[in-house]
N, C-alpha and C positions, 0 to 999 in steps of 0.2 A: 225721121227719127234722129235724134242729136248723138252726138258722136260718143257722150257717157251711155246711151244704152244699148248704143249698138259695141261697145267693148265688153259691157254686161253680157249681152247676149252670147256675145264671141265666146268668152270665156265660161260661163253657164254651158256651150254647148263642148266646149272642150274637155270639162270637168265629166259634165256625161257619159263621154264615151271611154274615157280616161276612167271610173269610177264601174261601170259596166266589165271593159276589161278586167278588172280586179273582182269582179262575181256580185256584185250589187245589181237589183232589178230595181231600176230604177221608175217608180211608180208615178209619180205629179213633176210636173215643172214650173214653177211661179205659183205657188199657190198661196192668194193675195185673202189677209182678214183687215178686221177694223185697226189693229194693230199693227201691222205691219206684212211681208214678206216673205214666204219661206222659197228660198233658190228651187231646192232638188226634196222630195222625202224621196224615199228608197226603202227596202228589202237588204238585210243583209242575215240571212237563214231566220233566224225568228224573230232578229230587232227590226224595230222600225228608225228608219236614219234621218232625220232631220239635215237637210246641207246647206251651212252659207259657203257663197260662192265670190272673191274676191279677185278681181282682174285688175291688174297694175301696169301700166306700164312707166319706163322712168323717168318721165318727165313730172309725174305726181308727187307731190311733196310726204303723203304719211305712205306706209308699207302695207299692203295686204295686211297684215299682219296687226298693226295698229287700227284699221277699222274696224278690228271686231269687237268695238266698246261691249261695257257692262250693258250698258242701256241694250245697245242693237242686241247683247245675248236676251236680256227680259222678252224684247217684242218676238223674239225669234222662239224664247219659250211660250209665249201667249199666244203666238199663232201655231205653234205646236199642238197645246189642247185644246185648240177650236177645233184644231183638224181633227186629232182623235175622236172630240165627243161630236164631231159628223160623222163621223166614219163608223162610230157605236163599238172603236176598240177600248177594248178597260183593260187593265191589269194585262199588261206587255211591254216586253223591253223596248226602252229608247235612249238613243243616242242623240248627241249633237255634234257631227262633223265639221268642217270647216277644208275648204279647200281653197290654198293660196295659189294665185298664177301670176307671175313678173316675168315680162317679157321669153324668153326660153325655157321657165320652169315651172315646173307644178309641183306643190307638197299637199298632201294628203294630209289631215291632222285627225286620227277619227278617234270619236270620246273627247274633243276638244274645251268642252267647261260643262258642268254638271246643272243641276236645279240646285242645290243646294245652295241654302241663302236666299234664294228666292222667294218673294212674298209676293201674294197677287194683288 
């Protein structure tokens, strides 16, 4: 495994237990469509949570923070409702989180960008 997915990993598994802790039942991990990647979904009381998951450490030139392009949010919304409409959920709350990790810290950003503006 190359060392970008094994920080992925690290950090995808760090967010979990990190996001857990705070009362999320954390339901899929990588769950991959034609589109693209979704980190984490999750449970949080009756939303369904969408999570990208960014690990940084400092030797990388842009910030957690910065890769969460417009684009990367479209694919992250387009494999959101592949997942629902397998899943056969309609009409329910969802969110899109985003959890940052740079070397000693983790932020949490939950509700971090909307659909809105979005066109399929």
């Amino acid at each position: 495994m190359d060392p970008r997915h094994e920080l992925g990993n690290f950090g995808e598994d760090i967010a979990e237990s990190y996001l857990a802790r705070q009362g999320l039942v954390i339901v899929t991990q990588n769950f991959r469509t034609d589109f693209g990647e979704i980190d984490l979904i999750a449970r949080d009381h009756e939303a369904w949570v969408f999570i990208e998951v960014k690990t940084r450490t400092n030797d990388q030139q842009t910030s957690a923070a910065e890769a969460i392009t417009l684009a990367k949010q479209h694919k992250i919304i387009r494999s959101a409702l592949v997942y629902l409409k397998l899943q056969k959920l309609h009409d329910v709350a969802v969110r899109f989180d985003v959890v940052l990790i740079e070397e000693n810290s983790i932020e949490w950003i939950a509700d971090a960008f909307q659909t809105s503006g979005y066109t399929r």
